[in-house]
C-alpha positions in Angstrom: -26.1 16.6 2.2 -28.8 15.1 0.5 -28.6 13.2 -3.0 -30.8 12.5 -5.7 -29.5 9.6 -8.5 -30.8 8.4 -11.2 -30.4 5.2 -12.3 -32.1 2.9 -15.6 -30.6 -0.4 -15.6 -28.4 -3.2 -13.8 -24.9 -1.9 -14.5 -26.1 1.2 -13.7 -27.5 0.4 -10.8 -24.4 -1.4 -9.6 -21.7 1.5 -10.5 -24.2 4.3 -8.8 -24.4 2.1 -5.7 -20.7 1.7 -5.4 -20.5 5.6 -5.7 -22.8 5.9 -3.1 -20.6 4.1 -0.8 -17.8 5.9 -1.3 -20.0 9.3 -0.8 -20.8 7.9 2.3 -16.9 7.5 3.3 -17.3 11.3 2.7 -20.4 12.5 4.1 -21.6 10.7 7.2 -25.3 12.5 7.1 -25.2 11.5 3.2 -29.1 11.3 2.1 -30.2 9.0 -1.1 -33.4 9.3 -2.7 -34.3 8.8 -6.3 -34.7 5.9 -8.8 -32.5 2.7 -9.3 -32.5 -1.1 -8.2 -31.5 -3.6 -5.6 -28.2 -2.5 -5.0 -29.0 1.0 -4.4 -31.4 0.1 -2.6 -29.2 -1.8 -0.4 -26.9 0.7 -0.2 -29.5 3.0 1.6 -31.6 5.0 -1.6 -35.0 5.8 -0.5 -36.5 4.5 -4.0 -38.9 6.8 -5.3 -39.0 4.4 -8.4 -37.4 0.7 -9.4 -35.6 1.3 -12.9 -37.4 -2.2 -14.0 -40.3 0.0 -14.4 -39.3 2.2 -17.1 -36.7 0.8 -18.6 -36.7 0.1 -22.2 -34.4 -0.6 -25.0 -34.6 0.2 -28.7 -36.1 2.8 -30.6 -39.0 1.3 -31.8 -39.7 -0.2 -28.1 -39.4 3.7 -26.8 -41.5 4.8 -29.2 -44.4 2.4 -28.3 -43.6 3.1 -24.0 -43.1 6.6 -24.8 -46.4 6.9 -22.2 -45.3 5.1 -19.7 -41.3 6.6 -19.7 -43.4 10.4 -19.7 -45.3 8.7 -16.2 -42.6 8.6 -14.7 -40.3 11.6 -15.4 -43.6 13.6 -14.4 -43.4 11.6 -10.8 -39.7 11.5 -10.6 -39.9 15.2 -11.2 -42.4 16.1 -8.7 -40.2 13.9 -6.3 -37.0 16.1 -7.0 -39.1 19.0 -6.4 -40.0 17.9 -2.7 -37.0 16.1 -1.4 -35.2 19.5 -2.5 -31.1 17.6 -3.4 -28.2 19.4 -3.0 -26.9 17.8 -5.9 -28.5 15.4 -8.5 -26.5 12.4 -9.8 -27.0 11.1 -13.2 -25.8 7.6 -14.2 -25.9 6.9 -17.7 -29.5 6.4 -19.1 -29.3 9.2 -21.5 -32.6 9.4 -23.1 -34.8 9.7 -19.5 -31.8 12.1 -17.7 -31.0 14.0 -20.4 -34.4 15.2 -19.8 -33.9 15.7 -15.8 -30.8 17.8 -16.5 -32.7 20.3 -18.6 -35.6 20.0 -15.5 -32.8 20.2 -12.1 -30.9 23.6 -13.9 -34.8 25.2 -14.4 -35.0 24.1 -10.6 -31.1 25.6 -10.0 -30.0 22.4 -8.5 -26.8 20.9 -9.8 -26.2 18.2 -12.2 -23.4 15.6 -11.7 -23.7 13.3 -14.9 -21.6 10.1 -13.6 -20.8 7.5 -16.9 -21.5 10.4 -19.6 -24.0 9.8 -22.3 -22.3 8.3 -25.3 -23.0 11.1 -27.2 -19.8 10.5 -29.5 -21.8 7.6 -30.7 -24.1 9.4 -32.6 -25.8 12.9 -32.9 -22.7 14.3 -31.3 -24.0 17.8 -31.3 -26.1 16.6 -28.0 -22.9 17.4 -26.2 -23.5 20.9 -26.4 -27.0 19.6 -24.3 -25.0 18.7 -21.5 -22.4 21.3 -21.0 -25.7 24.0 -21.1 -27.7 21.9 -18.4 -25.1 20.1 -16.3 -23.3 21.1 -14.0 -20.2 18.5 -13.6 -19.4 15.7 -16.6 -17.5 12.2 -15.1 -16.1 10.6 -18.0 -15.5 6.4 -17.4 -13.4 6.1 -20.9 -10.4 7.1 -21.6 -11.0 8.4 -25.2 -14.1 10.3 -24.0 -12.5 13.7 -22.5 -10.7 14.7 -25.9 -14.6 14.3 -27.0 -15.9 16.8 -24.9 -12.9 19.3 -25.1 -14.0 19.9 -28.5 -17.0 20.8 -27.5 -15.3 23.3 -24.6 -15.9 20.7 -22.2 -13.1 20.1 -19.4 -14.4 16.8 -18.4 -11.9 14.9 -16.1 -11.2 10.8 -16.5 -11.9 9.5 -13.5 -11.4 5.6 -14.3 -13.9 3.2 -15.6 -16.1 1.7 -12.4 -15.5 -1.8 -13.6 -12.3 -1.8 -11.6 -14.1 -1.5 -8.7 -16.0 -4.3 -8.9 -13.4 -6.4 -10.2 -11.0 -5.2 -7.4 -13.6 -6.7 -4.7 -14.2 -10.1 -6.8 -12.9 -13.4 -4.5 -13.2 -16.5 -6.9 -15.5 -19.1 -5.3 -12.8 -22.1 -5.4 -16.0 -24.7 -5.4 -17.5 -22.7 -8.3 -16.3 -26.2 -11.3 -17.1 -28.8 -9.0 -20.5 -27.2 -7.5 -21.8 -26.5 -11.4 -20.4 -30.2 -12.6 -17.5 -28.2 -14.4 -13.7 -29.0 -15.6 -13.6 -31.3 -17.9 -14.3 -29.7 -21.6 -13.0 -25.9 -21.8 -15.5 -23.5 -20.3 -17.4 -21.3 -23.1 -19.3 -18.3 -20.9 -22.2 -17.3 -22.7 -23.1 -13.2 -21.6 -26.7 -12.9 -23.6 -27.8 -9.3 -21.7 -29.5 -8.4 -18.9 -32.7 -7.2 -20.3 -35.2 -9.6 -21.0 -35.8 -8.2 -24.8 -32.4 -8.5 -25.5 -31.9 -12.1 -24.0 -34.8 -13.5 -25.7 -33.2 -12.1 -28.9 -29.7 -13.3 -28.5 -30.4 -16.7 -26.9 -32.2 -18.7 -30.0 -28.8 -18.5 -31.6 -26.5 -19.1 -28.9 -28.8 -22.3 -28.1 -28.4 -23.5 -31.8 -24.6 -23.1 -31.5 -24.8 -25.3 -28.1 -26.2 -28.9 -30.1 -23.6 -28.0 -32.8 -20.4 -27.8 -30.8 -20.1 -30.8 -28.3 -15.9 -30.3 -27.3 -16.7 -27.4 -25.2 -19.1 -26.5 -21.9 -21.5 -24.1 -22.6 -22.6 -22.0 -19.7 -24.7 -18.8 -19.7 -24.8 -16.1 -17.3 -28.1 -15.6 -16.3 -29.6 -13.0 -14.4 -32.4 -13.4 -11.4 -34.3 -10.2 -12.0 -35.3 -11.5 -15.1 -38.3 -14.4 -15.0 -37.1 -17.7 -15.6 -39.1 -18.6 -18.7 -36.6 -16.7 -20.8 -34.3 -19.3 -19.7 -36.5 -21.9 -20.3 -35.7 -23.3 -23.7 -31.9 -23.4 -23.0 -32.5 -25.4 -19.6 -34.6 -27.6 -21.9 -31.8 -28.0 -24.1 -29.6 -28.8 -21.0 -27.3 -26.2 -21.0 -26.0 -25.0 -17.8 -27.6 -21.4 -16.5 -25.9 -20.0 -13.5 -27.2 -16.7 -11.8 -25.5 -13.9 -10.4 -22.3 -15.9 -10.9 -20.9 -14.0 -14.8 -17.6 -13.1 -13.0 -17.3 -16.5 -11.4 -17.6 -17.7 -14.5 -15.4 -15.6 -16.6 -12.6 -16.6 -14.2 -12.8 -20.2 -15.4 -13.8 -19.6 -18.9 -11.6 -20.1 -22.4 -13.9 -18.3 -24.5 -16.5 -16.4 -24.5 -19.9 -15.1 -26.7 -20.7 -11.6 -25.3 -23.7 -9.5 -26.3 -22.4 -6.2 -26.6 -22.5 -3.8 -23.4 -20.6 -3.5 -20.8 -19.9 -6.9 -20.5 -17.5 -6.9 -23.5 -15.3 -4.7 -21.2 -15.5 -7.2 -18.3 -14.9 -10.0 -20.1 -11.9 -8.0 -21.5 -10.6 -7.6 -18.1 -10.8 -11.3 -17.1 -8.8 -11.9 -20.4 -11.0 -14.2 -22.2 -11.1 -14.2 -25.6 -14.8 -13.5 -27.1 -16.5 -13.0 -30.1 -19.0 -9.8 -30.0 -22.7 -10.3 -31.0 -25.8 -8.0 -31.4 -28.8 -8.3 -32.9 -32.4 -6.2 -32.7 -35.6 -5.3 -34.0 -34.9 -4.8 -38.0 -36.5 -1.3 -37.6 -34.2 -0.3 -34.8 -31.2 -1.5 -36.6 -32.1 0.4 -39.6 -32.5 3.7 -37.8 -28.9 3.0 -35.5 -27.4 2.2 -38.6 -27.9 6.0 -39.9 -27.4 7.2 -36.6 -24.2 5.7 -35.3 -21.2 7.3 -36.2 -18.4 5.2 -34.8 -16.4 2.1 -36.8 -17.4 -0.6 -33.8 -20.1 -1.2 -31.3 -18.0 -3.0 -28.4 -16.1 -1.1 -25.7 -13.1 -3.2 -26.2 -12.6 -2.1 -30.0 -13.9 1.4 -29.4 -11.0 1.8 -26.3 -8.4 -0.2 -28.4 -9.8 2.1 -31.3 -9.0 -1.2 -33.6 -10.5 -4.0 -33.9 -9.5 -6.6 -31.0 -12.3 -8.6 -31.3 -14.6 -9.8 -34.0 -18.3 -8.4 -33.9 -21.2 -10.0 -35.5 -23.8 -7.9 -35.7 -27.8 -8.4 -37.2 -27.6 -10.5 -40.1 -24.0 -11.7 -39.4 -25.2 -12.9 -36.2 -25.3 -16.5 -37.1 -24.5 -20.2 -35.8 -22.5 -20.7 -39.0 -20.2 -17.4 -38.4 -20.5 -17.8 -34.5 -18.9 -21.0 -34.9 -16.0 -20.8 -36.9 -14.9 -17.7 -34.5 -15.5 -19.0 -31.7 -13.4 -22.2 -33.1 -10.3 -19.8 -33.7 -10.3 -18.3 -30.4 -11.0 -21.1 -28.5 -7.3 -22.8 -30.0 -4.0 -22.2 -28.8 -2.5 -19.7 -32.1 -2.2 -16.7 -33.6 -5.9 -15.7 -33.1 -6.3 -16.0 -29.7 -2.9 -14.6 -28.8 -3.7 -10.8 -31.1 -6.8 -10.6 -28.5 -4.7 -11.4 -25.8 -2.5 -8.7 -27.1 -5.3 -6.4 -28.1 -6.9 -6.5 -23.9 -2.8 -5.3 -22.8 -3.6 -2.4 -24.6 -7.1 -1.9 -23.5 -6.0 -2.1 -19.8 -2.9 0.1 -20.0 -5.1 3.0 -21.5 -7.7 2.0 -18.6 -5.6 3.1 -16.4 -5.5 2.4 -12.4 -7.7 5.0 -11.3 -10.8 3.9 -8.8 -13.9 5.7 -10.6 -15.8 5.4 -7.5 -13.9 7.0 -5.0 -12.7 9.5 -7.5 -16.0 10.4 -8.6 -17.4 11.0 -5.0 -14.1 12.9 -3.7 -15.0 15.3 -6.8 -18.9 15.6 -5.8 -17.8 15.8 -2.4 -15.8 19.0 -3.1 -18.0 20.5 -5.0 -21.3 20.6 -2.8 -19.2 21.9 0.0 
């Protein structure tokens, strides 16, 4: 069968590439094409596009790429129209495959949406976009099917794909001594994983680094992004390990998270973290019409209470950062109701392996 995915950033990326393997368990003559990154690559997509290309964050960044995100839904397009899929897979980025959908069911091909747009976030009514123009929903949270249903949506849980990575992790037993690690407590800090979001978390996360001197400070960098946005910490002296963020959660007492998908991961190593977010001031003012939901981290959104404390624009600062970060970081009652709070998080999680699921249900359906 042959497969078309979409893809528009790392985690993405990642989670479609681990679905692809397990298509593959399924469908020896299994044929990839579309647009995503280095680990889809790897995993055998014939990459009509890299997702670095059009990927974009923030509604006043959007608006001013607007050109360059039409470029390429106009060649991504024409590519669908010559490889000629069985089946298109969707993997989250919501505001470029929202648009594919509506293009694939003109086309009659069939729309798998795997990690569902989080259209419960805000203008829920786009829910009714996706049960007219796809053709099979995957939903990776727990809370999210009792969404659609209102909508008249069955839409089956089919586990949240973190659990597959986590399953493969091995913990690199060198990983202290090779980073000159050990002897403070280990504070991971997750900035992002796209440049304009690092460069807008890090200033802050750097001042909190020459104000607290009893902990390590080490941030998870990533490789695809150029090293001068790293450049002012490593200045600073602070530790910037690449590729590593799960290596480093392992070992870690605390963490500060930018919110993403890495509040969930950092959930599921069971460190206690402190949430942060913070944006162009006209973005933030638009999201803060827009969203319709109490929190803005996966951990309180699946605990649907607040487990952990999220500073967010104008709260974002070394003065609040610090005096959270001081609570979780000591033994007590703090630390110990977010320890309590993640129990809860990974009993509604479930044990269910998203990827395989996913695939097994694809699988079936193209038949």
């Amino acid at each position: 069968m042959k497969y078309y995915l979409i893809a528009g950033e790392r985690s993405g990326d990642l989670h479609a590439a681990n679905l692809m393997a397990e298509i593959q368990r399924l469908d020896a003559n299994a044929q990839f094409r579309g647009m995503g990154g280095d680990y889809m690559i790897g995993q055998g997509l014939q990459a009509a596009a890299h997702y670095e290309a059009v990927s974009l964050m923030g509604f006043l960044e959007v608006l001013m790429g607007f050109r360059k995100v039409f470029k390429y839904l106009k060649l991504i397009k024409a590519d669908i129209e010559t490889f000629r899929p069985d089946a298109i897979i969707l993997v989250d980025f919501a505001g470029f495959n929202m648009r594919i959908a509506k293009f694939a069911k003109s086309r009659d091909i069939p729309v798998h949406y795997y990690i569902a747009p989080k259209v419960w976030a805000w203008n829920q009514k786009r829910a009714l976009t996706l049960k007219k123009y796809c053709h099979r929903l995957y939903a990776i949270l727990p809370f999210e099917p009792g969404f659609f249903k209102r909508f008249g949506m069955e839409v089956p849980y089919v586990g949240n794909p973190l659990r597959d990575e986590l399953d493969k992790f091995v913990p690199d037993r060198e990983f202290l001594a090779t980073h000159n690690l050990g002897k403070k407590p280990i504070v991971a800090l997750l900035p992002g994983s796209r440049r304009q979001e690092v460069m807008a978390m890090l200033d802050t996360m750097i001042g909190l680094v020459r104000e607290q001197k009893q902990w390590d400070f080490v941030i998870a960098g990533v490789r695809n992004l150029p090293g001068e946005v790293y450049a002012e910490a490593r200045k600073e002296g602070i530790n910037v390990v690449f590729d590593r963020t799960y290596d480093l959660l392992s070992v870690a007492h605390g963490a500060v998270v930018t919110s993403g998908t890495a509040t969930l991961e950092t959930a599921l190593f069971d460190v206690p973290q402190v949430v942060v977010y913070r944006t162009s001031t006209f973005t933030y003012a638009i999201a803060k019409n827009l969203v319709k939901v109490p929190y803005i981290s996966l951990v309180n959104l699946i605990a649907d209470k607040e487990v952990v404390r999220e500073l967010i624009q104008h709260e974002y600062t070394m003065q609040h950062l610090g005096n959270e970060l001081k609570m979780l970081m000591e033994e007590g009652a703090g630390r110990e109701r977010i320890l309590e709070g993640y129990a809860l998080i990974q009993e509604k999680l479930g044990i269910k392996k998203a990827s395989q699921e996913t695939a097994r249900l694809i699988y079936a359906d193209v038949q």
